[in-house]
C-alpha positions in Angstrom: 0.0 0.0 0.0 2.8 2.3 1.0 4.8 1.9 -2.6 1.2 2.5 -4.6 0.6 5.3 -2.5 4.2 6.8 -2.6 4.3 6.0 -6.6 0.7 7.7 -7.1 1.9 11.1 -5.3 5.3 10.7 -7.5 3.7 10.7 -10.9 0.6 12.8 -10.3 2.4 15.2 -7.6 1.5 18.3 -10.2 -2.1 17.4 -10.1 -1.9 17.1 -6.5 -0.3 20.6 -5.9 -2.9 21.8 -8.4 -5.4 20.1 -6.5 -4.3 22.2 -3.2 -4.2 24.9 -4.6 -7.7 25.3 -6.4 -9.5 23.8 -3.5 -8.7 26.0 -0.5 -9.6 29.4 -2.0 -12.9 27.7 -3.5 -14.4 25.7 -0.4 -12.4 27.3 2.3 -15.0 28.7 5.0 -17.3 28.6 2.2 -20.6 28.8 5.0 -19.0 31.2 7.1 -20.4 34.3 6.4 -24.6 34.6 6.5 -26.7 35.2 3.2 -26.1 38.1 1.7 -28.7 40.9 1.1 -30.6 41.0 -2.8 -29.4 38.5 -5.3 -28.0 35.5 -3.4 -31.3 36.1 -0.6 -33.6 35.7 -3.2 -32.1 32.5 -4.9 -32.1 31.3 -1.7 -35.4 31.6 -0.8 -36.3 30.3 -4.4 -34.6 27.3 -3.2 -36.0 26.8 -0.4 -39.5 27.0 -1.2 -38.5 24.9 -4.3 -37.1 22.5 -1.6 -40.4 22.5 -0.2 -43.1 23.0 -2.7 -41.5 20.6 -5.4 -42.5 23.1 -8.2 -39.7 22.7 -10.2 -41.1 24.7 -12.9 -41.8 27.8 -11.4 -40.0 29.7 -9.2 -41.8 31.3 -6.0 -40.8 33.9 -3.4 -43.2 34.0 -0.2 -45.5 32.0 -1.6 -46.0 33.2 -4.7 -44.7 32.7 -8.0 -41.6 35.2 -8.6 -41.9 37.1 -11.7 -38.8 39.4 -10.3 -36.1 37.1 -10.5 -37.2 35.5 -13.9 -34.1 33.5 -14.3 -34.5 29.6 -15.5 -33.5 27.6 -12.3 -31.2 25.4 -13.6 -28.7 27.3 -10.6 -31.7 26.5 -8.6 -32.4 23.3 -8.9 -28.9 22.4 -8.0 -29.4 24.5 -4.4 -32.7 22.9 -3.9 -31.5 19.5 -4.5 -28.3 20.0 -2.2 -30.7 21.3 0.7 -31.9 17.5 0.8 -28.7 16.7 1.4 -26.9 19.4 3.2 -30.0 21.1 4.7 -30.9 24.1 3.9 -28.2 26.5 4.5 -25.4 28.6 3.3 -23.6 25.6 2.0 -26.1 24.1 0.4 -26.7 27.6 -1.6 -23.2 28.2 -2.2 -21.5 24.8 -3.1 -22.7 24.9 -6.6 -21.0 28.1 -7.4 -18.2 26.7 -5.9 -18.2 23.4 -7.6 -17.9 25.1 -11.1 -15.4 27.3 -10.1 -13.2 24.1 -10.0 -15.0 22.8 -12.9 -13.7 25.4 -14.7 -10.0 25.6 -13.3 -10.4 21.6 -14.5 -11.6 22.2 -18.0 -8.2 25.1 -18.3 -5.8 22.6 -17.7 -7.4 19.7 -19.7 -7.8 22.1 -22.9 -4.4 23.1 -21.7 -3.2 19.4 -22.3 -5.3 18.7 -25.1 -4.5 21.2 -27.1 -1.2 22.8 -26.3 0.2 19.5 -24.6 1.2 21.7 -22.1 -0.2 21.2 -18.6 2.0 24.0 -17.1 0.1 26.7 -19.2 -2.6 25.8 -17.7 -1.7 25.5 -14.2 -0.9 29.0 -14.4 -3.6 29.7 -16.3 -5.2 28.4 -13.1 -3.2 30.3 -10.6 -4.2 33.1 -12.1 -7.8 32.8 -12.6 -8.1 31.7 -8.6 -6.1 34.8 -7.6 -7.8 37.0 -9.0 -10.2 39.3 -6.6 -12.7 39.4 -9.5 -13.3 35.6 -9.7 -12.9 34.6 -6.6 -15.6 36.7 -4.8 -19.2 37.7 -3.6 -21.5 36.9 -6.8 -18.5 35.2 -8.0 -17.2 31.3 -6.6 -18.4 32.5 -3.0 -21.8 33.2 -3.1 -24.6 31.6 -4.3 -25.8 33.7 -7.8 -25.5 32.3 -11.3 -22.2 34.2 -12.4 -19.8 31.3 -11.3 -21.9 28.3 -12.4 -22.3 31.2 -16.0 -18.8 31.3 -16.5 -18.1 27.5 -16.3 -20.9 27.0 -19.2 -19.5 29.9 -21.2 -15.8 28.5 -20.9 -16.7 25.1 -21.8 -18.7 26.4 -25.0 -16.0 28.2 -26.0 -13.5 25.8 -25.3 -16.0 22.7 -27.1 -16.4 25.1 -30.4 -12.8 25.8 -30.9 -11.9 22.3 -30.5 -14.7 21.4 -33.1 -13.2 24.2 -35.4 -9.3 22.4 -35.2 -10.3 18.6 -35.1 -14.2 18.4 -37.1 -15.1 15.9 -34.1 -19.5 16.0 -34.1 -18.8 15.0 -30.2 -17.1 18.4 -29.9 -20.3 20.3 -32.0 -22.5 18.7 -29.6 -20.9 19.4 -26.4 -21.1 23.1 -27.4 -24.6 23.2 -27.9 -25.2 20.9 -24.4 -22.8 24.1 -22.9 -24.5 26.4 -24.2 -28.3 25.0 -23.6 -27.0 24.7 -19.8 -25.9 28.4 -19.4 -29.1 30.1 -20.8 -30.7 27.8 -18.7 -28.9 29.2 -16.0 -28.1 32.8 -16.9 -30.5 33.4 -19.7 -29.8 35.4 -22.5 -26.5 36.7 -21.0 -24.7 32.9 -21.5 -25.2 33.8 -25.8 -22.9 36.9 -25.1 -19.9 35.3 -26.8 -21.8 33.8 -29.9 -20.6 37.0 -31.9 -17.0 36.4 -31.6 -17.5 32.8 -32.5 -19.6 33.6 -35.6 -17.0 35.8 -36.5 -14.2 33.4 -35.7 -16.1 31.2 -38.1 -16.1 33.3 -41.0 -12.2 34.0 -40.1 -11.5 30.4 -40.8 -14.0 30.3 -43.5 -15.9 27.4 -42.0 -19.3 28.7 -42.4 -20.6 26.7 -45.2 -19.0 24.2 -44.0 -20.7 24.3 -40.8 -24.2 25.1 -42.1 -23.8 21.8 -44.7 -23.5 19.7 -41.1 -25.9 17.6 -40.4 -25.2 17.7 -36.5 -25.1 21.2 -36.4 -28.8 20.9 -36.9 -29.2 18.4 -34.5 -26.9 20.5 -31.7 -29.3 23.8 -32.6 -32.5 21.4 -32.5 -31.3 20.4 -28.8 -30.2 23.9 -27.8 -33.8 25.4 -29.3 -36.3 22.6 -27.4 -34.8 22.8 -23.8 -34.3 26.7 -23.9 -37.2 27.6 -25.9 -39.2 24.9 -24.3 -38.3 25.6 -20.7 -39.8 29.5 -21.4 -42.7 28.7 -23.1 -43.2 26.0 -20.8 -43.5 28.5 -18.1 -45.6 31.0 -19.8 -48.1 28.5 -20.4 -48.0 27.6 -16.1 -48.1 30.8 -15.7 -49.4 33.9 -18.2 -47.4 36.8 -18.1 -44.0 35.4 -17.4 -42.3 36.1 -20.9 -43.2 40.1 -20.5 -41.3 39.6 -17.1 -38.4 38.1 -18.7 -38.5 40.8 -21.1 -38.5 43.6 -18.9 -35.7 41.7 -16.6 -33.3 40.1 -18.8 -33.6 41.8 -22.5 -34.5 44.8 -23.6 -35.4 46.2 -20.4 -32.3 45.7 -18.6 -30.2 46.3 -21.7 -32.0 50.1 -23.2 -32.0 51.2 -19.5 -30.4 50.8 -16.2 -32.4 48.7 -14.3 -32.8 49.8 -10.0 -30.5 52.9 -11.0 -27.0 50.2 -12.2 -25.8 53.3 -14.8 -22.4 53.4 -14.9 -20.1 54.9 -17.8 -18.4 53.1 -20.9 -15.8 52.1 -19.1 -17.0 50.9 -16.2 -15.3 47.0 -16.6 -12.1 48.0 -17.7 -11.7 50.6 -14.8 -12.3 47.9 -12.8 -9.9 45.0 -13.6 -7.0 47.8 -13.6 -8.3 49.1 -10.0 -9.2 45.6 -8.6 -10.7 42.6 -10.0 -7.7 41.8 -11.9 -4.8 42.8 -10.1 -1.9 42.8 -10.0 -2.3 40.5 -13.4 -3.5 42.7 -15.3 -0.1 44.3 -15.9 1.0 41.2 -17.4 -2.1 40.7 -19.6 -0.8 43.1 -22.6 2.7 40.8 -22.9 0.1 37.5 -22.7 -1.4 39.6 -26.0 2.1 40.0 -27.8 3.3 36.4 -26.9 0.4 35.1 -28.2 0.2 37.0 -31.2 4.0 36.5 -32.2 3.8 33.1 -31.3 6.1 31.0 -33.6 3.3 28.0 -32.9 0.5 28.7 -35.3 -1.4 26.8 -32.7 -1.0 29.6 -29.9 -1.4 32.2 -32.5 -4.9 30.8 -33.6 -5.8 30.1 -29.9 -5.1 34.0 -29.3 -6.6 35.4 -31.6 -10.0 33.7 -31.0 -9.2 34.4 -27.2 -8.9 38.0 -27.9 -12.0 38.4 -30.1 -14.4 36.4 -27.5 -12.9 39.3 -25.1 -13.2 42.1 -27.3 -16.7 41.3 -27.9 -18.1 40.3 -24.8 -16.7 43.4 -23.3 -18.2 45.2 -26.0 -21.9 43.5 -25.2 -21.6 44.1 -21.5 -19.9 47.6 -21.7 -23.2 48.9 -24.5 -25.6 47.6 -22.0 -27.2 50.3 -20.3 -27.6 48.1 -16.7 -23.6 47.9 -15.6 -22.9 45.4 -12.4 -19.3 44.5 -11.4 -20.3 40.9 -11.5 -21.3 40.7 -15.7 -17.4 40.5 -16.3 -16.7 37.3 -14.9 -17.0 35.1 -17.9 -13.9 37.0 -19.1 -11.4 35.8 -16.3 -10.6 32.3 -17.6 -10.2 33.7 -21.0 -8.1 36.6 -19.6 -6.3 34.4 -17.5 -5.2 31.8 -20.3 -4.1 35.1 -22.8 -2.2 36.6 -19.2 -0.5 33.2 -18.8 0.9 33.0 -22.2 4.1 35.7 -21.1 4.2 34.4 -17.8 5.1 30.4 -19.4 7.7 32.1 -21.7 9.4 33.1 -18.9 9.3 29.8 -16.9 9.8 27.7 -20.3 13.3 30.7 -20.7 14.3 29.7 -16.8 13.9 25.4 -17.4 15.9 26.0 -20.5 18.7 28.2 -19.0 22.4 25.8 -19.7 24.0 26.3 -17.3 21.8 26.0 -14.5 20.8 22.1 -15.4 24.0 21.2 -15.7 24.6 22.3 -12.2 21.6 21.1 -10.7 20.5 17.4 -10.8 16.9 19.3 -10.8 15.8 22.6 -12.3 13.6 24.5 -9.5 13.9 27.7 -10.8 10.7 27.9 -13.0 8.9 26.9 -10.2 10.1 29.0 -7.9 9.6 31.9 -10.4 5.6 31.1 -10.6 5.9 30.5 -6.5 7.4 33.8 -6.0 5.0 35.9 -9.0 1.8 34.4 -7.5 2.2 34.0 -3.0 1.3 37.7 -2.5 -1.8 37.7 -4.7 -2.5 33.9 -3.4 -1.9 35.1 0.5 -4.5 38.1 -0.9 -7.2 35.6 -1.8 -6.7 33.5 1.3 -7.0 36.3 3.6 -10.3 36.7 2.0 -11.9 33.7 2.0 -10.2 31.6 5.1 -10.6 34.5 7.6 -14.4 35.9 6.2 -15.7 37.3 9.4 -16.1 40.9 9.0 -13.8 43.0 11.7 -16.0 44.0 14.8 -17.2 47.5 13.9 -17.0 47.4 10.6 -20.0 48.1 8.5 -20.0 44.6 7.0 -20.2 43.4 10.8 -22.6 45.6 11.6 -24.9 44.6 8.8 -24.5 40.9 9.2 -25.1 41.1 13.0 -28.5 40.2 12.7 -28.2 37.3 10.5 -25.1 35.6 12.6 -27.7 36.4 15.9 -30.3 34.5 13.7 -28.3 31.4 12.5 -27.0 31.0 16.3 -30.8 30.9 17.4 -31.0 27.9 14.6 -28.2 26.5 16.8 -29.6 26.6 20.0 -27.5 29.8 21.3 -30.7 32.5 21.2 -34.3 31.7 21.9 -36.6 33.4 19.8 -39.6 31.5 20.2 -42.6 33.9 19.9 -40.3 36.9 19.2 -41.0 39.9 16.8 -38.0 41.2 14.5 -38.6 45.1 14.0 -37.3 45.6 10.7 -38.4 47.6 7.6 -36.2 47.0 5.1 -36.2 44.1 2.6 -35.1 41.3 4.7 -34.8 38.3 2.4 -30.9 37.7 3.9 -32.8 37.1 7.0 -36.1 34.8 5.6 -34.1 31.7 5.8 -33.6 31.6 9.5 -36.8 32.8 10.0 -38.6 29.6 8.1 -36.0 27.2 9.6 -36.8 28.2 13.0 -40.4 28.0 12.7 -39.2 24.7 11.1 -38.1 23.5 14.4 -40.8 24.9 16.5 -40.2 28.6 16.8 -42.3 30.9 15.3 -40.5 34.3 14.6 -42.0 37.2 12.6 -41.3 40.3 11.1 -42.8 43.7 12.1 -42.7 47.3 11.2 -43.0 50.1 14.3 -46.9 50.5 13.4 -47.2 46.4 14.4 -45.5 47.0 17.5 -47.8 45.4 20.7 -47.1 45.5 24.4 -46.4 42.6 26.0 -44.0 41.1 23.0 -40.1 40.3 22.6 -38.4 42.4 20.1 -35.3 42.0 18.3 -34.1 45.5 16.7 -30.6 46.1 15.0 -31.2 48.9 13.4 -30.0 52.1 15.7 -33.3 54.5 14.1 -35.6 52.0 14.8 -34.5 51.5 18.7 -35.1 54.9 18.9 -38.2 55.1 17.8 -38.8 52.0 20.4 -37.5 53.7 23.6 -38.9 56.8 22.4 -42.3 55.7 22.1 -42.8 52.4 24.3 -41.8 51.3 27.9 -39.7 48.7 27.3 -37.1 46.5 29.1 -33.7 44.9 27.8 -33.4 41.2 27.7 -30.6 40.8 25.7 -27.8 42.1 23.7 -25.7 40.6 21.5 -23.4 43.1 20.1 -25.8 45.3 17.8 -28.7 43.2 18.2 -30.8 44.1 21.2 -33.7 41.9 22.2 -36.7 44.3 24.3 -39.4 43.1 26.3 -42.2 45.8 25.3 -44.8 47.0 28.4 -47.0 49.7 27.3 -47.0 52.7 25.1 -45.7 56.4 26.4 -48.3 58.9 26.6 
């Protein structure tokens, strides 16, 4: 057992290091912090009533069916089914997010070895993409929305039609349309984003005809059309009015104007991977450019060039959209990443090639140490984020989760809140969770505004105004505090 085991880690050590490395910033504290507020809170309460309901064709928020968040659920299916297994909780909403974040590191390095035959490209590739604050973030690999579980389905298109370009395998042809089908399914419209540059990559390579003469092409589009189209008109049909929802949500609505006030100028996304989502990489990325495009391998030359047009035009399509979010740039990163890794080999292929240095050493560390050295700060950045998540006491991030950690404690036994009242006015879909799993368990918690306050009832407050107005206007006594969160035992009103 010892010699197996000892000869496994000696020829797959790479993949084990790899292994390391992706999985600790992807599923490291990944339940730590509560739900967050707006788009993770609602697909988490889609989940859970999905969970509960078994309506897997409509989606519903507080009992009704949710014609805000008109998204197919494919993202929401997989959360609902993991709640039966994990329960329902943070984990549960955001270990699908996570799982196609290493989906997608996976599917780098085996294109990487396919195509190039070079798994080092894309282990830095990899590096790269997990290092960056973009990718590895809120409404990225650490939360549950659809932008993660997006990307993987937009990689692996793009990765399944170039290899369909270069070898004419069908297999290929229809694992782009099954890629494809499972993004809009997720993402809707926004998973087509990159169509453009492959159409025009296509007539690039003059393959058009080619393609359209096909036979499987047909098939693939015949696939793609009855589980996308079908899904929609399926739920039209279930229920009326859904398709003018999508509309205004996810089309021409969100694209002509800037939906709940997200206007931001033309250069929104590149100001942002300069300033943060993509540094300090992106400094690199214009040398990842040049070393593809003066690539002596017409392979890497090819490769970068239909790398750089499915960037150009997706950043194109997201930057013309009138509706800007920091999130709709994440499908880039593993393209970016791949075109950014391009110099960054060149270097370590320079080092491992270096004369005199192998003939001194029995083994060549030196391009390791040089991708060791180039990527521990921005890898001791990401772990900082994700291993230690809890927001610093005082902070407004602490503040605002107060409530929710005070919550998921009660789940836990720590806090009773049996028959208490939460005063709180805002939307509170971050906090719905907890509530429905404690009334789960036997205690029934509910949310007020000041004009439902009663004498005689417990009431949790966080929110500084809306303890004033209590003390102001009510007798009350303190039963708890718990940092921010102050639990009141209301007598009678003040005259």
């Amino acid at each position: 057992m010892y010699v197996f085991m000892s000869g496994f880690f000696k020829n797959n050590f790479k993949y084990v290091i790899l292994a390391g490395v992706i999985c600790v910033p992807l599923f490291g504290h990944l339940g730590s912090l509560p739900i967050h507020l707006w788009d993770e809170s609602r697909l988490t309460m889609n989940a859970y009533e999905m969970y509960n309901n078994k309506n897997w064709i409509v989606t519903f928020y507080e009992g009704a069916p949710d014609l805000w968040n008109t998204k197919p659920p494919f993202l929401i299916w997989c959360q609902a089914l993991l709640m039966g297994v994990v329960g329902p909780n943070e984990l549960a909403i955001r270990l699908p997010s996570a799982i196609a974040g290493l989906l997608t590191c996976l599917a780098i390095v085996f294109f990487s070895n396919r195509y190039l035959k070079n798994f080092w490209v894309g282990f830095i590739s990899v590096v790269i993409l997990i290092t960056s604050r973009g990718y590895i973030s809120d409404h990225g690999t650490r939360t549950g929305d659809y932008d993660a579980m997006l990307t993987l389905f937009t990689t692996l298109y793009c990765f399944s039609f170039f290899a369909y370009s270069e070898t004419k395998k069908v297999k290929y042809l229809y694992f782009f349309f099954i890629s494809m089908t499972l993004g809009v399914l997720t993402k809707s419209v926004a998973a087509l984003f990159f169509t453009p540059a492959i159409f025009i990559f296509v007539l690039m390579q003059k393959q058009l005809f080619e393609l359209l003469k096909n036979k499987h092409f047909y098939f693939g589009l015949g696939i793609f059309l009855f589980f996308t189209f079908g899904y929609y008109l399926l739920r039209e049909m279930v229920l009326p009015g859904y398709l003018d929802a999508v509309y205004m949500n996810d089309l021409g609505g969100r694209f002509f104007e800037a939906i709940e006030n997200h206007k931001q100028d033309s250069w929104f996304y590149y100001d942002n991977v300069i300033s943060s989502r993509f540094t300090p990489w992106y400094l690199f990325l214009p040398f990842g450019i040049l070393t593809g495009a003066l690539n002596k391998d017409e392979r890497i030359r090819k490769l970068s060039l239909y790398f750089g047009l499915l960037i150009l035009t997706y950043f194109i399509v997201i930057s013309g959209s009138e509706t800007k979010l920091d999130w709709y740039d994440l499908p880039l990163y593993p393209f970016i990443a791949l075109l950014t890794s391009l110099f960054l080999y060149l270097i370590f292929d320079v080092i491992s090639k270096i004369e005199f240095v192998n003939q001194l050493l029995k083994y060549n560390f030196l391009p390791f140490a040089f991708v060791f050295f180039i990527s521990i700060n921005p890898y001791r950045a990401t772990i900082d984020r994700v291993y230690l998540p809890k927001p610093k006491p005082g902070s407004w991030q602490a503040n605002y989760f107060e409530l929710s950690y005070y919550m998921r404690d009660a789940i836990h036994g720590k806090h009773d809140v049996s028959d208490n009242r939460i005063l709180y006015e805002e939307y509170n879909a971050q906090l719905q969770l907890y509530v429905k799993v404690l009334r789960s368990k036997g205690q029934v918690v509910k949310f007020i505004c000041r004009n439902d306050i009663q004498p005689n009832t417990l009431v949790l407050v966080q929110d500084d105004a809306l303890k004033e107005y209590l003390t102001d206007n009510f007798k009350v006594e303190k039963i708890e505090v718990a940092g921010n969160v102050i639990k009141y035992k209301v007598h009678e009103q003040r005259r």
